[in-house]
Residue frames as a rotation matrix with the C-alpha (Angstrom) as fourth column:
UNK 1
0.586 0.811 0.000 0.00
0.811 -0.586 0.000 0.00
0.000 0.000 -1.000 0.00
UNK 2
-0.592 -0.675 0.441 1.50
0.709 -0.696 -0.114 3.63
0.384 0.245 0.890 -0.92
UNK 3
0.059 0.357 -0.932 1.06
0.674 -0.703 -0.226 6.77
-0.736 -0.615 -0.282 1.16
UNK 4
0.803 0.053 0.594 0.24
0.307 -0.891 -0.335 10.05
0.511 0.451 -0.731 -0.60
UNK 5
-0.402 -0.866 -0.298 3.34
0.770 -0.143 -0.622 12.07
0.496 -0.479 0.724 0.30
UNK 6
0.370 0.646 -0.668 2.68
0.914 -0.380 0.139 14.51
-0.164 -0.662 -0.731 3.08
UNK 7
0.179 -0.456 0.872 3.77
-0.336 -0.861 -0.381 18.59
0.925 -0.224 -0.307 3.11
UNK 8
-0.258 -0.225 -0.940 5.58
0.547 0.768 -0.334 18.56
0.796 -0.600 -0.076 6.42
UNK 9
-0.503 0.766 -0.401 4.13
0.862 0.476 -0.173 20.13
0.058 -0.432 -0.900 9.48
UNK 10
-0.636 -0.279 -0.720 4.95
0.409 -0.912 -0.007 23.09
-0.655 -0.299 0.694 9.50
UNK 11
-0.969 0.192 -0.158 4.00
-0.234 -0.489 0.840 23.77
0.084 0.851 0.518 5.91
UNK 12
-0.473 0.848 -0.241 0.48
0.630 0.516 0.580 21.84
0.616 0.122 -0.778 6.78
UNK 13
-0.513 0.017 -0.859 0.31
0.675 -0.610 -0.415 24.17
-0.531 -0.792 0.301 9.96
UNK 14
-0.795 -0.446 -0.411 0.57
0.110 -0.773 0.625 26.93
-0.597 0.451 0.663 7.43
UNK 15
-0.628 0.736 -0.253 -2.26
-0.175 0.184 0.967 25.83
0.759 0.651 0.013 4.48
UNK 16
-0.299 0.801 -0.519 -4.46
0.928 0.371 0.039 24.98
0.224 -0.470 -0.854 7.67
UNK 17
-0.416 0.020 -0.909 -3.93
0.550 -0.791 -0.269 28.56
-0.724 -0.612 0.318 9.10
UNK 18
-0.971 0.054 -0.232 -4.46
-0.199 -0.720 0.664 30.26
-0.131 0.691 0.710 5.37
UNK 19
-0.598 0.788 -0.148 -7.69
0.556 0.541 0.631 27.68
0.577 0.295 -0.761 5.10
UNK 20
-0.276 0.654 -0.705 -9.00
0.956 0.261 -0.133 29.10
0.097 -0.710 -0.697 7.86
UNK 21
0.628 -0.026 0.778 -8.56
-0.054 -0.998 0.011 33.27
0.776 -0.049 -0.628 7.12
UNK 22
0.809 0.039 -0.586 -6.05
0.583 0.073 0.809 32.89
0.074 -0.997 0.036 10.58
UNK 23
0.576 -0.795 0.190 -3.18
-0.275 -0.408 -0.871 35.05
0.770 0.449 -0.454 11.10
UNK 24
-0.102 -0.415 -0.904 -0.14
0.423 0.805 -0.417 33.66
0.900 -0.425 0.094 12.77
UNK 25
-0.909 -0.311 0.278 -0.89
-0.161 -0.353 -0.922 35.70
0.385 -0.882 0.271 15.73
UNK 26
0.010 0.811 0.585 -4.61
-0.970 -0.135 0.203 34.65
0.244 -0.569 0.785 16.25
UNK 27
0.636 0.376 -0.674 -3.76
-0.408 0.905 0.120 31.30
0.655 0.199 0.729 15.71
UNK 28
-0.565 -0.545 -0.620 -1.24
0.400 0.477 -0.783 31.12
0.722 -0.690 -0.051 18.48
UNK 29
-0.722 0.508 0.470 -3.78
-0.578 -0.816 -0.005 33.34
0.381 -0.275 0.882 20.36
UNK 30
0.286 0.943 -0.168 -6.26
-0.747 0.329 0.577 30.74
0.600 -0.040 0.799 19.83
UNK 31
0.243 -0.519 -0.819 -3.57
0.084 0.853 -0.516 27.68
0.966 0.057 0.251 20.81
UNK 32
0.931 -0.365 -0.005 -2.22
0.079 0.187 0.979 28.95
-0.356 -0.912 0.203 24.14
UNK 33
0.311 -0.928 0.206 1.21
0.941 0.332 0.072 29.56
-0.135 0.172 0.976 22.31
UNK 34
0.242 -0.017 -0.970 3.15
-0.100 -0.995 -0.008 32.74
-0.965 0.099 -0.242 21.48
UNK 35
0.762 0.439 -0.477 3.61
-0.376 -0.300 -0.877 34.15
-0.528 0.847 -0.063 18.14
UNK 36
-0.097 -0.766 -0.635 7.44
-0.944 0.273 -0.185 33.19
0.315 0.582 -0.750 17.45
UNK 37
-0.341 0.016 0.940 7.13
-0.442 0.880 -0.176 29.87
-0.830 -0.476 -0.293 19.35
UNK 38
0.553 0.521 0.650 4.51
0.323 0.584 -0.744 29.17
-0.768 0.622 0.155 16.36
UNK 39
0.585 -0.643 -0.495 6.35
-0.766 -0.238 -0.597 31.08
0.266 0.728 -0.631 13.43
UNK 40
-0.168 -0.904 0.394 9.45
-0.833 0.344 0.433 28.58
-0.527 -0.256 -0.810 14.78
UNK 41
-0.213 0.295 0.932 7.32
-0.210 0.917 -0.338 25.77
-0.954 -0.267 -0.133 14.11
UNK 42
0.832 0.448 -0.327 5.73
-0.197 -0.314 -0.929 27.09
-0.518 0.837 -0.173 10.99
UNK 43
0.616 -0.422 -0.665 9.15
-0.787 -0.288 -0.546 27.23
0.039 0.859 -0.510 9.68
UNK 44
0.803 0.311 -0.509 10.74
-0.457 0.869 -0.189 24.03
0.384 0.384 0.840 11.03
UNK 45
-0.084 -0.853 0.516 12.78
-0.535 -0.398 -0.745 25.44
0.841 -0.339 -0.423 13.60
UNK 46
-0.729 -0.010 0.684 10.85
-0.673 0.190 -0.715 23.71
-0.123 -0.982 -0.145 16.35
UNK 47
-0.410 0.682 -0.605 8.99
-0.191 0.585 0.788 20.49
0.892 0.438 -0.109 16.49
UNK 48
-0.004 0.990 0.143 6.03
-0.770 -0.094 0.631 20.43
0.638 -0.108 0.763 18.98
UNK 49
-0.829 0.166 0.535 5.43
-0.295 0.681 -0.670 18.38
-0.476 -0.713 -0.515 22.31
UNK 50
-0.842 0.514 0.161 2.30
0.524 0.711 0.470 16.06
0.127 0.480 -0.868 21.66
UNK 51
-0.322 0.263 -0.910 0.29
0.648 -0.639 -0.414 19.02
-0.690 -0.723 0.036 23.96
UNK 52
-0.485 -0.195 -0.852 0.96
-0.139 -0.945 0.295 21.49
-0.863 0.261 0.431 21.84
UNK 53
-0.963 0.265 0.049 -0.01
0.157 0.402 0.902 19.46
0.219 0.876 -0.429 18.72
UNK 54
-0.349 0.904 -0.247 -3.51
0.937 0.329 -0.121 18.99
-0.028 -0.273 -0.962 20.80
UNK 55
-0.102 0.752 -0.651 -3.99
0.678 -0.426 -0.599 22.45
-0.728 -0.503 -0.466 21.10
UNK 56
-0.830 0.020 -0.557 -2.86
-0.530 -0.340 0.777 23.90
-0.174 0.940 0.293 17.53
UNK 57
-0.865 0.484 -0.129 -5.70
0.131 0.468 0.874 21.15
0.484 0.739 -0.468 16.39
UNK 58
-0.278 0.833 -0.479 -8.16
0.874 0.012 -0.486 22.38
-0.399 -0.553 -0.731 18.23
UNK 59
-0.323 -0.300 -0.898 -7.54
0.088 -0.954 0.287 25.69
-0.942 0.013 0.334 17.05
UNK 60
-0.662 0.166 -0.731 -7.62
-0.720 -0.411 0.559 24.60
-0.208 0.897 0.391 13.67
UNK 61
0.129 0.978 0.164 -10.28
-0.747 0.205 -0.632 22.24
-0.652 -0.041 0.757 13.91
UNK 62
0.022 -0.332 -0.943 -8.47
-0.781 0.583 -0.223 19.42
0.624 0.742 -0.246 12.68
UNK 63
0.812 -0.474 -0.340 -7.46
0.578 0.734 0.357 15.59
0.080 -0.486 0.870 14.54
UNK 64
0.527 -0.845 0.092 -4.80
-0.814 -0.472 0.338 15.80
-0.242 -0.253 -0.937 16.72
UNK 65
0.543 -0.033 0.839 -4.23
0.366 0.909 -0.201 12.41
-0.756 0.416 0.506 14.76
UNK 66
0.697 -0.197 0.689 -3.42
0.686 -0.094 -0.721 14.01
0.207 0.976 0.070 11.71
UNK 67
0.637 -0.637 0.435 -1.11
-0.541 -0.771 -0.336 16.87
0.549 -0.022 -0.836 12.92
UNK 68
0.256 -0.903 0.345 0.90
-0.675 0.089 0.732 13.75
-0.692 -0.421 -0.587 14.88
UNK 69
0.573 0.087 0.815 0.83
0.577 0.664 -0.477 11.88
-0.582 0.743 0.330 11.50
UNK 70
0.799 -0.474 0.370 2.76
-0.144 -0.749 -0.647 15.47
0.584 0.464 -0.667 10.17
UNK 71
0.597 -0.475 0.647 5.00
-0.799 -0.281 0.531 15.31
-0.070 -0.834 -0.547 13.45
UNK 72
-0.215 -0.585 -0.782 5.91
-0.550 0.734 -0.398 11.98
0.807 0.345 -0.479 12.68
UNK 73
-0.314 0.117 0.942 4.70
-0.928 0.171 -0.331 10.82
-0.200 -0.978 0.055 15.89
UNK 74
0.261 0.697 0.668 2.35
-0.122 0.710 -0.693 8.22
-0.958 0.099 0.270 14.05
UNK 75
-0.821 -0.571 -0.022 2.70
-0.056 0.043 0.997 6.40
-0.568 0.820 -0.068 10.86
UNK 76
-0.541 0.519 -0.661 0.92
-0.509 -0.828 -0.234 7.32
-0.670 0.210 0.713 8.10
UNK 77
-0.821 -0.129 -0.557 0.37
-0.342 0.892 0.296 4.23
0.458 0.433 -0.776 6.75
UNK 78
-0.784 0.558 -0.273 -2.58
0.593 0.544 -0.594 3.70
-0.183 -0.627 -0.757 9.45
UNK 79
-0.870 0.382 -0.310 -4.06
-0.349 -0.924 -0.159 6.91
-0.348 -0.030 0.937 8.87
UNK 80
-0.038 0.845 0.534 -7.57
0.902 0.258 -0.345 6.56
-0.429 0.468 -0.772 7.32
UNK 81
-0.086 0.116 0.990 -8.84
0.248 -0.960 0.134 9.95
0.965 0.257 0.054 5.09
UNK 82
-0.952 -0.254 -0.174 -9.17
0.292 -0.574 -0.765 12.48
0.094 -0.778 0.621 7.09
UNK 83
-0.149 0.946 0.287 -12.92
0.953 0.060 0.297 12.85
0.264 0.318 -0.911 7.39
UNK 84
0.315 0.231 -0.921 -12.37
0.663 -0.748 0.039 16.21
-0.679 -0.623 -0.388 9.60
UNK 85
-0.545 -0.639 -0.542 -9.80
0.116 -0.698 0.707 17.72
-0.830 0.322 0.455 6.64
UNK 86
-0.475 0.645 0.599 -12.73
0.707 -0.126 0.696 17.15
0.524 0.754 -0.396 3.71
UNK 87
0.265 0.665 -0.699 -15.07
0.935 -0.354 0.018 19.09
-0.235 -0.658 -0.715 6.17
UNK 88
0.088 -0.296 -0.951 -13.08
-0.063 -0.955 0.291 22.34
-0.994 0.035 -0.103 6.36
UNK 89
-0.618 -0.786 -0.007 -11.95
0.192 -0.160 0.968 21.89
-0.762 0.597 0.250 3.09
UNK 90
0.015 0.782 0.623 -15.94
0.974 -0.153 0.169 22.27
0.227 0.604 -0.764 1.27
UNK 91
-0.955 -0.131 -0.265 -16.09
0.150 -0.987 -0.053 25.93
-0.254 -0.090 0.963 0.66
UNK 92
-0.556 0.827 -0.084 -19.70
0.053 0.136 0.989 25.23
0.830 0.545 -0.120 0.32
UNK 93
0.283 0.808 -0.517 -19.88
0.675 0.216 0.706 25.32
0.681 -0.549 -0.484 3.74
UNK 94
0.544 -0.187 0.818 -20.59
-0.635 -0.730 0.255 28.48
0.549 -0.658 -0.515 6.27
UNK 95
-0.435 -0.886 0.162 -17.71
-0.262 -0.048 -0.964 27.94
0.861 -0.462 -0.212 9.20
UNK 96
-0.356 0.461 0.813 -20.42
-0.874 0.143 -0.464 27.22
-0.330 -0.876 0.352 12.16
UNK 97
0.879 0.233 -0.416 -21.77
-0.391 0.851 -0.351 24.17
0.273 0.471 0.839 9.59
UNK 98
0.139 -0.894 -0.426 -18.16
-0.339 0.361 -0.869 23.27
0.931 0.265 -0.253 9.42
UNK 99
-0.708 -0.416 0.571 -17.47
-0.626 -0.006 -0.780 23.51
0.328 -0.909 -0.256 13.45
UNK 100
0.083 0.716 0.693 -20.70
-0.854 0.410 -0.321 21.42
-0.514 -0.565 0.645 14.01
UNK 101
0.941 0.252 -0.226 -19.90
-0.324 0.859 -0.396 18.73
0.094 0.445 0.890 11.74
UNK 102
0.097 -0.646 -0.757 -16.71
-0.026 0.759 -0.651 17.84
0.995 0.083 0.057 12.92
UNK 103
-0.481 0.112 0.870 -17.94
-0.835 -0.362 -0.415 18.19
0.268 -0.925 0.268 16.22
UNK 104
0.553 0.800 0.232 -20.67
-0.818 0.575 -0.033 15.30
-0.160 -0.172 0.972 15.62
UNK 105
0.295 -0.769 -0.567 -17.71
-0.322 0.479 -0.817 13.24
0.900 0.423 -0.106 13.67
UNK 106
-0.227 -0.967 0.116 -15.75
-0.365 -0.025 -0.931 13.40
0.903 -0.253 -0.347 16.47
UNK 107
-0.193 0.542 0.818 -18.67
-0.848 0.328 -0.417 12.43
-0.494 -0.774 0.396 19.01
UNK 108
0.946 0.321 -0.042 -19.38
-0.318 0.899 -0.300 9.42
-0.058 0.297 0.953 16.61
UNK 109
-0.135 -0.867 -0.480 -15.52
-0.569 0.465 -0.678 8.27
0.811 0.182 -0.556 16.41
UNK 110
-0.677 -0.496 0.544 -15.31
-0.612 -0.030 -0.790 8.46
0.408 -0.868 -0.283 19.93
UNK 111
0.250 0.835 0.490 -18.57
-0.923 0.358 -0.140 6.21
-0.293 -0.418 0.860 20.57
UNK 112
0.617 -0.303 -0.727 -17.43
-0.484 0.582 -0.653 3.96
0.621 0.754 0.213 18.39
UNK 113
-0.462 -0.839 -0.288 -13.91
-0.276 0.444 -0.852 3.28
0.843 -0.315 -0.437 20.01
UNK 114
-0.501 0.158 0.851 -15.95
-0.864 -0.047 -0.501 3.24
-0.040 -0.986 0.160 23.40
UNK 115
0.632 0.656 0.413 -18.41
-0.693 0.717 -0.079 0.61
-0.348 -0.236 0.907 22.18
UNK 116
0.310 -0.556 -0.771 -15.53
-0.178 0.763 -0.622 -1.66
0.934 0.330 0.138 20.04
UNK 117
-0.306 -0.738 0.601 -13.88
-0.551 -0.377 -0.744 -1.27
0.776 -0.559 -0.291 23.84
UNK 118
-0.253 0.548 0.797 -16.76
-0.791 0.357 -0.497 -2.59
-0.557 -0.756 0.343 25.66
UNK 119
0.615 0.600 -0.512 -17.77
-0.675 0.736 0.053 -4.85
0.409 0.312 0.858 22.84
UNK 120
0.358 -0.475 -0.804 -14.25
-0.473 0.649 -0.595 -6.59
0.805 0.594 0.008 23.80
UNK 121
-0.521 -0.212 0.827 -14.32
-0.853 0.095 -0.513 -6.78
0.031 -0.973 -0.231 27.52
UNK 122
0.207 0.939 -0.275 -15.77
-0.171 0.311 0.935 -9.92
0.963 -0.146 0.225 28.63
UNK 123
0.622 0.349 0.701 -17.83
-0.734 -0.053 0.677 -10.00
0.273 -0.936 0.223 32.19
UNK 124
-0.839 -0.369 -0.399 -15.55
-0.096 0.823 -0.560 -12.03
0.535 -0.432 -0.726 34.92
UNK 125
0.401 0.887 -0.229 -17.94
0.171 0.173 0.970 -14.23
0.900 -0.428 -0.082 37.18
UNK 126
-0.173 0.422 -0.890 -19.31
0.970 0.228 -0.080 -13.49
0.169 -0.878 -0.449 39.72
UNK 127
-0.945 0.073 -0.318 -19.56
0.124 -0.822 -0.556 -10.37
-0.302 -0.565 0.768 38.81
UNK 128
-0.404 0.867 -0.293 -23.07
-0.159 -0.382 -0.910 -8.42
-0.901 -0.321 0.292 37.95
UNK 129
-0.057 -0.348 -0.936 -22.37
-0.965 -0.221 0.141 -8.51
-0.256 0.911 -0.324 34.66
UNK 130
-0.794 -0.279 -0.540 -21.91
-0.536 0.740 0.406 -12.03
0.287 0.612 -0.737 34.31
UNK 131
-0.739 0.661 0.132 -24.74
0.233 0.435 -0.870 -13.00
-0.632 -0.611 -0.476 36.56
UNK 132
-0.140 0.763 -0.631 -26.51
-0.483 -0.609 -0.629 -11.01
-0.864 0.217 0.454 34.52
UNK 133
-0.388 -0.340 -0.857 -25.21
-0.921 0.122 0.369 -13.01
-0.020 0.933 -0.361 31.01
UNK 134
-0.944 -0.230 -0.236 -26.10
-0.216 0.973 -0.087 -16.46
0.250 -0.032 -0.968 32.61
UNK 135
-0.666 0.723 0.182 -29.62
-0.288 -0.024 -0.957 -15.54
-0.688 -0.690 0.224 34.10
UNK 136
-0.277 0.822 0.497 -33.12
0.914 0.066 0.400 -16.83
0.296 0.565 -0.770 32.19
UNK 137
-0.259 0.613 0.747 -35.20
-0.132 -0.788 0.601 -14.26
0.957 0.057 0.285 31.71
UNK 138
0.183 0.937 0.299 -37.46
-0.413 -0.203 0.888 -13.44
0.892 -0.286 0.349 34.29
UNK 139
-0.227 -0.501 -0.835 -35.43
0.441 0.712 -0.547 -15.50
0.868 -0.492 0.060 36.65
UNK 140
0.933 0.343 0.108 -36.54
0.093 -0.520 0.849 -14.22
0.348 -0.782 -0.517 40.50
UNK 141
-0.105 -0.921 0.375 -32.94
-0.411 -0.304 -0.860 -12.52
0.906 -0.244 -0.346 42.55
């Protein structure tokens, strides 16, 4: 399987910040960062704690998946599309449409992993759980 090559992060930083109308000083503004701290980054002077990653992608309303998939943190090779980077990227949609649909996205990932999580637990006996798995219906406690 071949990977699309990536832009690295900085330069992704960058096309996220222009995507959005942001200048580099609201977008550290928005992050919790200062202005050269990001410019550093922007230019590939400084690479990012995993933190920081979390709060630049909040900012830009991206996965903090995908910005440690720029970082190298993660290989890209797992990645899946980016459902969050099509979103922003429809210019068809107003910017509150945009924030609310990768808002719901991101509440349906996260349910998801929670229920694959629980589908794989299984109940130890004796507990409630398993009493509960072994009972007939209607069975009296």
């Amino acid at each position: 399987m071949s990977t699309v090559p990536r832009p690295d992060l900085g330069a992704f930083i960058r096309q996220q910040r222009a995507r959005h109308r942001l200048s580099l000083r609201r977008l550290a503004e928005l992050a919790g960062v200062s202005n050269p701290y990001l410019s550093q980054i922007e230019r590939g002077l400084r690479r990012p704690s995993a933190e920081i990653l979390q709060q630049l992608a909040r900012a830009l309303q991206v996965s903090a998946e995908t910005l440690y998939v720029h970082a190298g943190f993660l290989d890209g090779e797992r990645e899946r599309p980016d459902v969050v980077e099509a979103i922003l990227a429809d210019e068809r949609l107003q910017d509150e449409q945009k924030a609310t649909l990768v808002r719901v996205y991101e509440l349906f990932v996260r349910q998801a992993a929670e229920a694959r999580g629980a589908a794989t637990r299984v109940p130890e006996v004796g507990t409630d759980q398993g009493a509960r798995a072994t009972e007939p219906e209607g069975a009296d406690r």
